[in-house]
TORGULO-864516 format. One record per residue (C-alpha): residue in three letters; x, y, z. Coordinates in steps of 0.5 Angstrom, whole numbers, plus 500, padded with zeros to 3 digits. Layout:
% TORGULO-864516
ALAXYZ ...
This chain:
% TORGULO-864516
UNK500500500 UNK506505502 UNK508503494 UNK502505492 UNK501512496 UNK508514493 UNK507512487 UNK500516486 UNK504522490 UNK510522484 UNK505522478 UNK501528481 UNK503535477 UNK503538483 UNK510539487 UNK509536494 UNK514537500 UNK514534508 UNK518538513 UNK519537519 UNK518545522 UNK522543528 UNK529542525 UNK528544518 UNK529537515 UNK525535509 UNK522529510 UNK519527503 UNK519531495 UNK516529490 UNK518528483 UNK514535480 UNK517539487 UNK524538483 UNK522539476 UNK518545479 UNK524548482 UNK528546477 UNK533543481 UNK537537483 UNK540539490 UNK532540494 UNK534541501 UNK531546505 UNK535552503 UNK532551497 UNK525550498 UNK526557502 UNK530561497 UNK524559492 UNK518558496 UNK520562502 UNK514568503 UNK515576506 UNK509574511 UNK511569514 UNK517569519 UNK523569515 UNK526565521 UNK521561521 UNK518560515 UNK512555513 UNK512556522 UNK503556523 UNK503561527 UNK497562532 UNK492566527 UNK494559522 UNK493553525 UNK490550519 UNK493552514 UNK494557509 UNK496560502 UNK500564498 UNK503566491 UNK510568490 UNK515568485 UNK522566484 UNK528565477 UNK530558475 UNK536555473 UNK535559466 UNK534566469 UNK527565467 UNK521568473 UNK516562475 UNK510563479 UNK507559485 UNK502558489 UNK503555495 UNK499552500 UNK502550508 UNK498545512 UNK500543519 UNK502536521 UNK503533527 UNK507526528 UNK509522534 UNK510529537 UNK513532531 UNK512538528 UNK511539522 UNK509543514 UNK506540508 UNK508544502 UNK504543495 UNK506548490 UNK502548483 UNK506552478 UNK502558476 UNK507561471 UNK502560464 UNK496563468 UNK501570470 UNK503570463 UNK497571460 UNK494574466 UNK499580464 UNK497579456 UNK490580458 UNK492587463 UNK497589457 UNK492588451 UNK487592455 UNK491598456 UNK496597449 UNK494598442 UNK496591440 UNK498593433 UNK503599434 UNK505596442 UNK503604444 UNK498605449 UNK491605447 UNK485610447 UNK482607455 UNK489608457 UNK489615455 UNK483616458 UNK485615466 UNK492618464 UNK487625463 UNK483624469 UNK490622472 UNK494628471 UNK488633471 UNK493636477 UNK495643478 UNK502641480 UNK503638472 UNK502645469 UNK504647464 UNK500641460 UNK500640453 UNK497635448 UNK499634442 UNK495631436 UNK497627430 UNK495625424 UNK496619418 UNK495622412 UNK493617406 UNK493612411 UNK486611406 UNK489611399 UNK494606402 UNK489601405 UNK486601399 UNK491601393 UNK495597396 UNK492593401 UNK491593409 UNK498590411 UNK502595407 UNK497600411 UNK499596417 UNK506598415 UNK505605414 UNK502605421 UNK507602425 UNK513605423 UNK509612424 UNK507609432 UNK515608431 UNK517614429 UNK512619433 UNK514615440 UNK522616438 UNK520624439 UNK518624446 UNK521623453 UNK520617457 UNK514619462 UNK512622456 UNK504618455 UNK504616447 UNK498613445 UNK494611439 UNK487613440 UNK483612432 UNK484608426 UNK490614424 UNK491617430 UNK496619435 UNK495623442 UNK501625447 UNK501628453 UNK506633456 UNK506634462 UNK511640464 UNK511642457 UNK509649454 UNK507651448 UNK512653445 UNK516647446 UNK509643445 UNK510646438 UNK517646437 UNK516638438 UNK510637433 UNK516641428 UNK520635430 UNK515630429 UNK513631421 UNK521632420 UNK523626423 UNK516623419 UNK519626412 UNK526622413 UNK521615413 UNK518611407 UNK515605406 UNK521601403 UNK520598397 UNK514603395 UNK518609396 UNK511612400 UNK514617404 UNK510617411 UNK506624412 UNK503627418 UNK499632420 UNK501634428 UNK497640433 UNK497642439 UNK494646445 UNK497647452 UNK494647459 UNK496654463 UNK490654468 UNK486649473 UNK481653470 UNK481651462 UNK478644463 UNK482639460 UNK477636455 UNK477643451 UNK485642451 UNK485636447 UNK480639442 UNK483645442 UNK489640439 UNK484637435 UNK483642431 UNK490645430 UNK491638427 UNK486638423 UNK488646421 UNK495643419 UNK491637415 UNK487642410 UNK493647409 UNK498640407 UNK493636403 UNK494638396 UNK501637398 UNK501630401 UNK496627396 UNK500630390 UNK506627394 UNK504621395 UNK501621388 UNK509623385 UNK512617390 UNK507612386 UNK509615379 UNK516614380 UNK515607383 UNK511605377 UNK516607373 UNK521603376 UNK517598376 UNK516597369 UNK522600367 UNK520606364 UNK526609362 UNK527617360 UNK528616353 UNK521611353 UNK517617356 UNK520622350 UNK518617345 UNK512617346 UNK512623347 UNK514625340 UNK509619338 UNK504624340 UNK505630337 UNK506627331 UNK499623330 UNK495629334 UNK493633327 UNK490627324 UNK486627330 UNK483635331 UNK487634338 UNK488640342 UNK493642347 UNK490639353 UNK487633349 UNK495631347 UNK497633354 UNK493628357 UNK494622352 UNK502624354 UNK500623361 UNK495617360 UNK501614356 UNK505615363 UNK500613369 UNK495608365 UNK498602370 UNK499606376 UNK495601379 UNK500595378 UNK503598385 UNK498594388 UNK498588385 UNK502582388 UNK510582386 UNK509574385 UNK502575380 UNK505582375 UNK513578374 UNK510572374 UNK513568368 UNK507564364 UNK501565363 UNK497567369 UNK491562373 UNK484564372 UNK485567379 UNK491570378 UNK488574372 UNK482577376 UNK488580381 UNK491583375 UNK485586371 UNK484590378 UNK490594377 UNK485598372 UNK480600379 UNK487602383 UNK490606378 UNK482609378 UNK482610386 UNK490613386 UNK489618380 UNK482621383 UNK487622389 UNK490627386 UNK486634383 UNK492635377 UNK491628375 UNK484627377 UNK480629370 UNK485622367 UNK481618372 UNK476615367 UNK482614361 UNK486609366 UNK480606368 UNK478604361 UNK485604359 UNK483596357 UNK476596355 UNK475593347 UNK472596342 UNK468590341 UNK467590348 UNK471584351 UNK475588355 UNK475589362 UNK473592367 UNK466594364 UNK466591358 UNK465597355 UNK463597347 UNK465602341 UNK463610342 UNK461607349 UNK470609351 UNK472615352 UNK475618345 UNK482618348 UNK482611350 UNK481609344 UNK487613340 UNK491613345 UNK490604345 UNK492605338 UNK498609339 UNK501605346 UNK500598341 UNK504601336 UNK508603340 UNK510597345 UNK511593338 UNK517598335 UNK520597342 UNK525593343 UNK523588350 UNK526583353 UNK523577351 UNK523579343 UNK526584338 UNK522590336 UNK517589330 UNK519592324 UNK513598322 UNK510594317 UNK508588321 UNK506593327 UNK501596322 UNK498589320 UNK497588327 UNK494594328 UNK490592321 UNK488585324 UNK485587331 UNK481593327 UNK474593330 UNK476587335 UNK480591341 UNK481597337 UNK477603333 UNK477602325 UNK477609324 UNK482611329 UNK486605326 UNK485608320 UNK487615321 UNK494613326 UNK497609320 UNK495615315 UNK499619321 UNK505615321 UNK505613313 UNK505620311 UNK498619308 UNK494625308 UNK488621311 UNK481624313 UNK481626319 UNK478623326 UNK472626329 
């Protein structure tokens, strides 16, 4: 029976020691109290170092005193042969044998639970995503330092901008990845007691205690250089904020007219930067695009000339010609949200595949609508794919239906991309590209369009276009 009874004490998960009180000796551990405390010598020494607890008498420990007959418990903490922190919890009951004093110690490791204990308290109080602290815990820290003492107060409010554009031409994990880096740039900015937080989908706040506006000022200065010098790495997307603030001089302003005094001053800052940070952001993914589908300098000013050349025979004025040029150089401004893997990829595209890649003509759209230069060209690089016989994408539009200077400059981009040399083949010659052009007359292309761009780079006096 003695066999069986330690047997049932060695298989249990719970580290179970005997000491005889009277002279500290141990009289009996089990196999998880070892495991438990990660050691091989368990004398009592030990069990005291690991397990030893502040309310009971240091001397004495594990001694029940007159108020604890029974027994107790208590939770306590210790590092393990690794340097790790473990937690237990450990509970003490008395014994008596043939006149011997003594304490039975059960200690269930408790380290997992405290793990995610702090998980959940850090979770609850962090933004998970940026590691800042989170709007809850911006909230009591106003309510905290709402003291006369922490005066002058300041807030400062910061703002990502195109964070929108981002989410939604380039997906959410790059505009995740704006996101972290500006968390990580604005914190760099402030001093350690300094409470960063995020409070909204784009949104920073601080709070400054001990800080005057002038230097509140100075430091949202600091923050949209430091922001300047930061860009997603593969994109060139330069990160861009817009930062305000407002300062607490008197216990007689309340605090919340602060904070939306800050508010406001952001959102003053945002409207006078604006233009700029679109245009900004629409130049970044213009110089990307170009690098993107190797688009040297001298293929820009082909192009160009292709345009002056062909004009006349289609009554183009000069705002007409300046948007087939531009239109020559946006129309696939939307491969900057097509995965790297499906726009290089070498083969013939799976059916799946294909429907991300004709997507680029909706990005393209949503990018150049960002942008008050550009936005008159948003319908052009939208249908810059569409058919004449309507089997294009993405409306499946059909003759007349597509803007006129789609359908020249689809002629014109053809002719010019078959008389370009590519990596994959040689340039055609000029004969061949026209019959191609003859062939897919009235099927991807305009007939009469067609007609007349030959006309124009045949010398041919043709009818002129409509």
């Amino acid at each position: 029976m003695k066999d069986l009874y330690q047997n049932i004490l060695d298989a249990a998960g719970e580290g179970i020691c005997v000491i005889d009180t009277s002279n500290y000796t141990i009289k009996y551990a089990n196999a998880a109290m070892y495991q438990i405390l990660d050691t091989e010598d368990l004398n009592p020494m030990t069990i005291i170092h690991y397990l030893g607890n502040n309310e009971t008498n240091s001397e004495q420990p594990f001694l029940l005193s007159e108020k604890r007959k029974e027994s107790y418990s208590y939770e306590t903490s210790w590092l393990n042969s690794k340097n790790e922190v473990r937690y237990g919890k450990v509970s003490v009951s008395a014994y008596r044998e043939k006149k011997t004093d003594g304490a039975i110690l059960v200690v269930t490791d408790i380290t997992d639970l405290k793990m995610m204990q702090k998980h959940l308290e850090w979770i609850s109080l962090r933004d998970e995503m940026s590691g800042l602290y989170n709007r809850r815990f911006f909230w009591e820290e106003v309510k905290r330092m709402d003291a006369e003492r922490l005066l002058p107060l300041s807030i400062i409010v910061a703002d990502l901008n195109g964070l929108k554009i981002i989410n939604d031409c380039l997906g959410h994990e790059k505009g995740d990845e704006m996101l972290k880096k500006a968390a990580a740039t604005i914190k760099q900015q402030f001093r350690s007691h300094d409470i960063v937080t995020r409070t909204g989908g784009d949104e920073f706040m601080v709070i400054l205690p001990f800080t005057d506006e002038s230097t509140a000022q100075q430091i949202c200065m600091r923050i949209e250089e430091a922001c300047q010098q930061v860009s997603l790495i593969k994109e060139g997307i330069p990160l861009s904020v817009s930062v305000g603030s407002a300062t607490r001089v008197s216990m007689q302003t309340d605090i919340r007219e602060i904070i939306q005094s800050a508010d406001d001053a952001m959102y003053r800052r945002k409207l006078k930067q604006r233009e700029a940070s679109r245009e900004s952001l629409i130049a970044a993914f213009v110089r990307n695009l170009k690098q993107m589908d190797n688009m040297s300098d001298k293929k820009i000013r082909q192009m160009e000339e292709l345009v002056d050349q062909v004009s006349g025979h289609f009554d183009l004025n000069e705002i007409q010609k300046g948007d087939l040029q531009m239109l020559s150089l946006i129309h696939d401004i939307g491969h900057i949200g097509v995965p790297d893997e499906i726009l290089y990829k070498e083969g013939a595209l799976s059916e799946q595949e294909w429907e991300i890649m004709k997507r680029h003509s909706e990005i393209g759209y949503r990018i150049v609508q960002e942008s008050e230069r550009l936005k008159a060209l948003a319908d052009y690089v939208l249908y810059h794919h569409e058919w004449w016989n309507g089997n294009g994408y993405p409306e499946g539009l059909e003759g007349d239906e597509i803007p006129y200077i789609v359908r020249v400059w689809s002629v014109m981009d053809a002719y010019d991309a078959m008389v370009t040399d590519r990596p994959y083949r040689k340039a055609f010659g000029r004969s061949q590209a026209i019959a191609r052009l003859r062939a897919m007359s009235g099927v991807q292309f305009d007939p009469d369009i067609v007609d007349r761009f030959i006309d124009s780079i045949t010398g041919n006096d043709g009818k002129k276009a409509k």
